[in-house]
mmCIF file of the N, C-alpha and C atoms, coordinates in Angstrom:
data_MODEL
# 
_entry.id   MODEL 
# 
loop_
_atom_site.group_PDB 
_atom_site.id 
_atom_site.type_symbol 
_atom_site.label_atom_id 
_atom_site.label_alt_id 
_atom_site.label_comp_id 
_atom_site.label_asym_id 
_atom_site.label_entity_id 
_atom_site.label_seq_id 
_atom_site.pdbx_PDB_ins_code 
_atom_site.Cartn_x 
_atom_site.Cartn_y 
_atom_site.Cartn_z 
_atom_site.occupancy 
_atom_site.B_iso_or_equiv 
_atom_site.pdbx_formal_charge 
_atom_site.auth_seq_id 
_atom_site.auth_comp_id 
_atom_site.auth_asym_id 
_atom_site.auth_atom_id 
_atom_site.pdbx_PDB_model_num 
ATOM 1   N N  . UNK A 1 1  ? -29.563 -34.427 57.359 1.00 0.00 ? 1  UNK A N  1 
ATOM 2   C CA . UNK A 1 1  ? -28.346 -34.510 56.574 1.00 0.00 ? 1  UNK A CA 1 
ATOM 3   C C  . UNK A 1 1  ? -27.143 -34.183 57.442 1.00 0.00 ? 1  UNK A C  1 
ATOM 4   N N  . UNK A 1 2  ? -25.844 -34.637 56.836 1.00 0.00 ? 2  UNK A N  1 
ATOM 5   C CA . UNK A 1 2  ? -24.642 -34.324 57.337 1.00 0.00 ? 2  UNK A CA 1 
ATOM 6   C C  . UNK A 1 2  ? -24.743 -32.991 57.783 1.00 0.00 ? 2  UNK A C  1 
ATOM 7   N N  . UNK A 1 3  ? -24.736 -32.509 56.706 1.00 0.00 ? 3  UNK A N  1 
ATOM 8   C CA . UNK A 1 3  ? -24.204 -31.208 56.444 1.00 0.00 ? 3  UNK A CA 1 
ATOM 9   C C  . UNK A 1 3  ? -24.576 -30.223 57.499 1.00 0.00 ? 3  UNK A C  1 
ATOM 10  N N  . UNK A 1 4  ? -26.014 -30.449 57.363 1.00 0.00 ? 4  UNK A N  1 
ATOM 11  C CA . UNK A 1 4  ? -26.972 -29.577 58.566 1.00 0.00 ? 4  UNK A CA 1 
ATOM 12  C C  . UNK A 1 4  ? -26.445 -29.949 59.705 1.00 0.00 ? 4  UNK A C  1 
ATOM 13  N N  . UNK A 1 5  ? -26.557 -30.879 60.070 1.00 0.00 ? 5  UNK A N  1 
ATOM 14  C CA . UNK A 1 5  ? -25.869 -31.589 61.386 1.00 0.00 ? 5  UNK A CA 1 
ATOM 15  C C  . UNK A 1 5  ? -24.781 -30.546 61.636 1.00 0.00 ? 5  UNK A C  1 
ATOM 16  N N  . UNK A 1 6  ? -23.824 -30.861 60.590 1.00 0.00 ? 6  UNK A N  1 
ATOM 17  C CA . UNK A 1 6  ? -22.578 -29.686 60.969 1.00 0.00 ? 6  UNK A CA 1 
ATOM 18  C C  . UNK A 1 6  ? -22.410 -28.727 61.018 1.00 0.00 ? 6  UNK A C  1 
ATOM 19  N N  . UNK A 1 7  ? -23.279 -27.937 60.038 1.00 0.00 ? 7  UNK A N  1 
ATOM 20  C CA . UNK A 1 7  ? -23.481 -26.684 60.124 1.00 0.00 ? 7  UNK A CA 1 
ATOM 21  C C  . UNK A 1 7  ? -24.035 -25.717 62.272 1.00 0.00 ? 7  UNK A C  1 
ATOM 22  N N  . UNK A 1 8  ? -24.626 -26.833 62.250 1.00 0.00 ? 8  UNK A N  1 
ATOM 23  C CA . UNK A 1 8  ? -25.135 -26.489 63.824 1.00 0.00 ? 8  UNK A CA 1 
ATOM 24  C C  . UNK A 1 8  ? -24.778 -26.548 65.077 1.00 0.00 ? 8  UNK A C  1 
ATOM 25  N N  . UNK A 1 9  ? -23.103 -27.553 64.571 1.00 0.00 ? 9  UNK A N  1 
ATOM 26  C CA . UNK A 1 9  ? -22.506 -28.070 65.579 1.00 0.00 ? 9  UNK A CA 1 
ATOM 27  C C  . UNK A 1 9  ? -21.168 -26.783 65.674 1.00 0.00 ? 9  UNK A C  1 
ATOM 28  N N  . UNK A 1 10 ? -20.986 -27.123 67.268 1.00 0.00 ? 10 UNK A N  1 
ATOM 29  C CA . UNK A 1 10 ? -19.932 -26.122 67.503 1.00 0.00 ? 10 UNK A CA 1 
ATOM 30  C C  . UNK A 1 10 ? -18.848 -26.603 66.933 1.00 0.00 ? 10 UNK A C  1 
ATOM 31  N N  . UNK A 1 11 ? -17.493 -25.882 66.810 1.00 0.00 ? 11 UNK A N  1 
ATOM 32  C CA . UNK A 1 11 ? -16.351 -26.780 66.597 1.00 0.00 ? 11 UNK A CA 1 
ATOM 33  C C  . UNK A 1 11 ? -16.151 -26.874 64.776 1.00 0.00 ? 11 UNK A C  1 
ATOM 34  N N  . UNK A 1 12 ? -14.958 -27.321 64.125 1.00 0.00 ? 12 UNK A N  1 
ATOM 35  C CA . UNK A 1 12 ? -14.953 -28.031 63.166 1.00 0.00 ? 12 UNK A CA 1 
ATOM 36  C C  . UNK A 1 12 ? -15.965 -29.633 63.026 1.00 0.00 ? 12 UNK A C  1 
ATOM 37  N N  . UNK A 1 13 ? -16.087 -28.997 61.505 1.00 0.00 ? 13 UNK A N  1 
ATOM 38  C CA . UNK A 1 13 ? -16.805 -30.627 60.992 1.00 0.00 ? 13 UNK A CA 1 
ATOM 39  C C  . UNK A 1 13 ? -16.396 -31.226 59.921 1.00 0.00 ? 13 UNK A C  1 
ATOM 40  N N  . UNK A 1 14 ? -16.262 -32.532 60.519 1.00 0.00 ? 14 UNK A N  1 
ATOM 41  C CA . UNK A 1 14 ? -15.104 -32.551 58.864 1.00 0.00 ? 14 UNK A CA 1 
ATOM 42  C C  . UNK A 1 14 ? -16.017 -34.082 58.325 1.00 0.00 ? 14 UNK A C  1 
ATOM 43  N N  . UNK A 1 15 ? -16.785 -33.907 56.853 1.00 0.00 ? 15 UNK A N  1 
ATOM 44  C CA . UNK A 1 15 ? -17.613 -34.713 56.108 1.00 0.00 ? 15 UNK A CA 1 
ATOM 45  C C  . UNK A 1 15 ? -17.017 -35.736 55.307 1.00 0.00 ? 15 UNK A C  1 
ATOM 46  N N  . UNK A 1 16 ? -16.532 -36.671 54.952 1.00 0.00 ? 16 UNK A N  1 
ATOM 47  C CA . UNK A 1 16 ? -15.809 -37.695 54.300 1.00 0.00 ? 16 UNK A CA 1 
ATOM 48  C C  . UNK A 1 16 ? -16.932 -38.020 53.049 1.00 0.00 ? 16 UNK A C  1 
ATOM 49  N N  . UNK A 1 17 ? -16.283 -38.814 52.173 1.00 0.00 ? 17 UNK A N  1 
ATOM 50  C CA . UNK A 1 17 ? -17.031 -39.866 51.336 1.00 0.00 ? 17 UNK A CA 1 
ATOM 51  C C  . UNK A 1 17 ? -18.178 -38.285 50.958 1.00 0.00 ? 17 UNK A C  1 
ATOM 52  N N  . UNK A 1 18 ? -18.095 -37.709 49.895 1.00 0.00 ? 18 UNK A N  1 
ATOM 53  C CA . UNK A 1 18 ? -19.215 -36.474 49.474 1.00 0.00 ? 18 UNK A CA 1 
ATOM 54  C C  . UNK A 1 18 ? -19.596 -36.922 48.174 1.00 0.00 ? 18 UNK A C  1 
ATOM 55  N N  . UNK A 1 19 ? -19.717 -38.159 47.575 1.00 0.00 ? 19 UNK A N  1 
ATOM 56  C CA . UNK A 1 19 ? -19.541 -37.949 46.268 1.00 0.00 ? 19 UNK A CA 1 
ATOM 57  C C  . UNK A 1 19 ? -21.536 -37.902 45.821 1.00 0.00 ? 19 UNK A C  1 
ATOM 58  N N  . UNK A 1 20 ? -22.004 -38.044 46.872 1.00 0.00 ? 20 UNK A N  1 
ATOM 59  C CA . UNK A 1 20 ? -23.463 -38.697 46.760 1.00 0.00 ? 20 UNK A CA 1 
ATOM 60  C C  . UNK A 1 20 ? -23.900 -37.400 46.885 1.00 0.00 ? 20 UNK A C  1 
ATOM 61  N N  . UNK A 1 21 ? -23.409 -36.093 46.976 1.00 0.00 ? 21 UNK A N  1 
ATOM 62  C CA . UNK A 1 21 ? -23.590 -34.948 47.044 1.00 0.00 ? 21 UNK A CA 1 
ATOM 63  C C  . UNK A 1 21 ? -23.781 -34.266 46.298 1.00 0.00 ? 21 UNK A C  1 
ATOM 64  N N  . UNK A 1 22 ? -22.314 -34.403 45.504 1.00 0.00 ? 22 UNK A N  1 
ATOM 65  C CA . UNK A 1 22 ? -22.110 -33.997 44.309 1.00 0.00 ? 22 UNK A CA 1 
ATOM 66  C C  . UNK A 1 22 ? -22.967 -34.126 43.041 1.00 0.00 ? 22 UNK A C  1 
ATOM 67  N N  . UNK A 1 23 ? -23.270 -35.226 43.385 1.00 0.00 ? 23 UNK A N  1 
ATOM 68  C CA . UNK A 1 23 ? -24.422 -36.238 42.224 1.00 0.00 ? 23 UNK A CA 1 
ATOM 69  C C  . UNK A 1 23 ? -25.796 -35.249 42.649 1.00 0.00 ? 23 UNK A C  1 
ATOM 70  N N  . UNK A 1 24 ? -26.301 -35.257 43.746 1.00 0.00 ? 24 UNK A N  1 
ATOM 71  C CA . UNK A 1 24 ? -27.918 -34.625 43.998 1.00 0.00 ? 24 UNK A CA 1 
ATOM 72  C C  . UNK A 1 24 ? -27.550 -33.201 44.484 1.00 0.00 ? 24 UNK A C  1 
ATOM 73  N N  . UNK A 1 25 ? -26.997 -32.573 45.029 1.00 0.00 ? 25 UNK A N  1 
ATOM 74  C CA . UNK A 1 25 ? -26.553 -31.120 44.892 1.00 0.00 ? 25 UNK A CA 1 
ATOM 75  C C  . UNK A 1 25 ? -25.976 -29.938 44.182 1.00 0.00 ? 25 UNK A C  1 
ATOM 76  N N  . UNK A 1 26 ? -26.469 -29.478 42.991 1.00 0.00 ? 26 UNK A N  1 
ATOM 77  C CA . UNK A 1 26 ? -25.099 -28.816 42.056 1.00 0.00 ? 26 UNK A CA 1 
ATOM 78  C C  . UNK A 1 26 ? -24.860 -27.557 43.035 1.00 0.00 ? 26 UNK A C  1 
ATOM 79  N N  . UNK A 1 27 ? -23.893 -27.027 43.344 1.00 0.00 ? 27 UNK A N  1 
ATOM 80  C CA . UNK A 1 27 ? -23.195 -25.686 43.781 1.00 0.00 ? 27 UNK A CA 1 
ATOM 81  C C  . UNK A 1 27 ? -23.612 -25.883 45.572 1.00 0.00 ? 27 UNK A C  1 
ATOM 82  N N  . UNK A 1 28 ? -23.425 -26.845 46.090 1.00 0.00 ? 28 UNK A N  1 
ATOM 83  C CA . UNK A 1 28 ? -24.111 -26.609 47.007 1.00 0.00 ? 28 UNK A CA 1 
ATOM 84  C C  . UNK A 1 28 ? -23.013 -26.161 48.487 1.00 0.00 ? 28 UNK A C  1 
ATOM 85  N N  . UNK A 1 29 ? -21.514 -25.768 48.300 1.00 0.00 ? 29 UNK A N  1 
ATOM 86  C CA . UNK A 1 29 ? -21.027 -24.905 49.153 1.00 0.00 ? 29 UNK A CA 1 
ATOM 87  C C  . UNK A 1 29 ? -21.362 -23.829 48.863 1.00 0.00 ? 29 UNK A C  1 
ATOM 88  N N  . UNK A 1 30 ? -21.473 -23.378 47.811 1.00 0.00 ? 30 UNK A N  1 
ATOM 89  C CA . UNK A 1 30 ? -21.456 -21.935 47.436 1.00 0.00 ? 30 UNK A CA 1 
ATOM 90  C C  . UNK A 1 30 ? -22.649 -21.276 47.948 1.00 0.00 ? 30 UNK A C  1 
ATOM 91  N N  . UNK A 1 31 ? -23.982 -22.385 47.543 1.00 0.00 ? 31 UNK A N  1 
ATOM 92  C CA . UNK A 1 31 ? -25.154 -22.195 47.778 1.00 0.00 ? 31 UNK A CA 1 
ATOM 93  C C  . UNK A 1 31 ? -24.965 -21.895 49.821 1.00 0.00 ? 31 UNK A C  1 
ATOM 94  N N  . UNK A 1 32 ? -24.658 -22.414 50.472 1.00 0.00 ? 32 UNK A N  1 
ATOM 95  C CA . UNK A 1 32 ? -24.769 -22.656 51.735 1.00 0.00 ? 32 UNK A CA 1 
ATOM 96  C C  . UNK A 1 32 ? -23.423 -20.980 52.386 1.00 0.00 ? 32 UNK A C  1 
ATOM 97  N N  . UNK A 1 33 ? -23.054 -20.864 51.649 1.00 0.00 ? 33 UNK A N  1 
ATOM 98  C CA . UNK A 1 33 ? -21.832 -19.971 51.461 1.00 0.00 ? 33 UNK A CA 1 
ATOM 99  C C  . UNK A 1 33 ? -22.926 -18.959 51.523 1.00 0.00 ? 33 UNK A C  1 
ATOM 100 N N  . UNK A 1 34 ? -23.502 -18.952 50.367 1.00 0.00 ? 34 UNK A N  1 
ATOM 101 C CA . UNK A 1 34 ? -24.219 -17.178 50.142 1.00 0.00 ? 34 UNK A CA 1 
ATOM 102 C C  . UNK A 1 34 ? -25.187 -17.112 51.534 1.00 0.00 ? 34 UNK A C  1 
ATOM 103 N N  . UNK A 1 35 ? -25.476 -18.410 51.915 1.00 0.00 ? 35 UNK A N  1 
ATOM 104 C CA . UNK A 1 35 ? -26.675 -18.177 53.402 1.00 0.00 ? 35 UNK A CA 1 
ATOM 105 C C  . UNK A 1 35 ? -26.110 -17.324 54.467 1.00 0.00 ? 35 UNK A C  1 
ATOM 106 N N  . UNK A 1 36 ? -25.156 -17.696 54.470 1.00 0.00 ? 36 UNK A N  1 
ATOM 107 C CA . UNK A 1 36 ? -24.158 -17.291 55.429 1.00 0.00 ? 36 UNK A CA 1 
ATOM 108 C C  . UNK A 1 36 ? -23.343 -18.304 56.105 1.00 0.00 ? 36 UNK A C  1 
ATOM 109 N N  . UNK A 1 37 ? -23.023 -19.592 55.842 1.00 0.00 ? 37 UNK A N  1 
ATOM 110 C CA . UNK A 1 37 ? -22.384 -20.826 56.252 1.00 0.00 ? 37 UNK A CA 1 
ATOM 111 C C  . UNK A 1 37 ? -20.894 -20.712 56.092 1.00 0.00 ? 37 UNK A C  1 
ATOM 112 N N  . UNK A 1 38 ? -20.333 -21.184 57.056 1.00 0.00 ? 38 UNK A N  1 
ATOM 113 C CA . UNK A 1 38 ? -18.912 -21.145 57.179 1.00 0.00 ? 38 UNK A CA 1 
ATOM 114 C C  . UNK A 1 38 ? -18.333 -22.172 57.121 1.00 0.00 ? 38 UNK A C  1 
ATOM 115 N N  . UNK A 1 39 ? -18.539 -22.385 55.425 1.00 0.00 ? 39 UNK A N  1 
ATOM 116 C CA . UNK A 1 39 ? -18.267 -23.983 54.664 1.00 0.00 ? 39 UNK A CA 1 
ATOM 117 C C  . UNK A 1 39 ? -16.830 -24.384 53.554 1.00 0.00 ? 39 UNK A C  1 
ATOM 118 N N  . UNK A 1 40 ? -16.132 -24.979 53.607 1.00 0.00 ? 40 UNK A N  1 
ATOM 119 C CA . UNK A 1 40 ? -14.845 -24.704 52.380 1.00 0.00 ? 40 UNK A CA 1 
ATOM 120 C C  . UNK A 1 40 ? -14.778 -26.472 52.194 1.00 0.00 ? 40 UNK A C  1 
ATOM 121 N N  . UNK A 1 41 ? -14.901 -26.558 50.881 1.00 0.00 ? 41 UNK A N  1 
ATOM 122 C CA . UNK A 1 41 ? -14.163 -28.335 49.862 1.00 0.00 ? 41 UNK A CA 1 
ATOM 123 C C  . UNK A 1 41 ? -12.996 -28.174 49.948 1.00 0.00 ? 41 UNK A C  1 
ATOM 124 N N  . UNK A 1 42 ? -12.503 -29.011 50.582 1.00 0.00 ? 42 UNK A N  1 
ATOM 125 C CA . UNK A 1 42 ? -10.770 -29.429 50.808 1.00 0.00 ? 42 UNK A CA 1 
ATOM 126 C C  . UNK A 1 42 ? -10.863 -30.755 49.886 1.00 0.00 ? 42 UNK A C  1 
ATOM 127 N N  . UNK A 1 43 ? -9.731  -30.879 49.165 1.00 0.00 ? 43 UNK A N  1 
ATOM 128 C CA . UNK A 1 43 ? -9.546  -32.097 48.211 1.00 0.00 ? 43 UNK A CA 1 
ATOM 129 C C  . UNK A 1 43 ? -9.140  -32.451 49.715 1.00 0.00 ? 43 UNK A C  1 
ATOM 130 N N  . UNK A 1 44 ? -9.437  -34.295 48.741 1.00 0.00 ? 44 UNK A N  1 
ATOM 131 C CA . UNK A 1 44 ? -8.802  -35.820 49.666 1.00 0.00 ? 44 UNK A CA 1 
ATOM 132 C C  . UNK A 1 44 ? -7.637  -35.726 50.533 1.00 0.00 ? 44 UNK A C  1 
# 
């Protein structure tokens, strides 16, 4: 997945087009948040 991908990568990661996320993930910054991920949803 994206996400993982980014999560691992140095640097900013910036994910476009999330809506396919939204649909199969419920809470899933928050979820990645409580892991310890250094994740934030910026509107469009």
């Amino acid at each position: 997945s994206l996400i993982i991908a980014g999560l691992a990568a140095q640097g900013t990661t910036e994910v476009h087009r999330v809506y396919h996320l939204d649909r199969g993930y419920a809470h899933l910054v928050e979820k990645l948040a409580a892991l310890g991920a250094r994740i934030k949803r910026v509107p469009a």
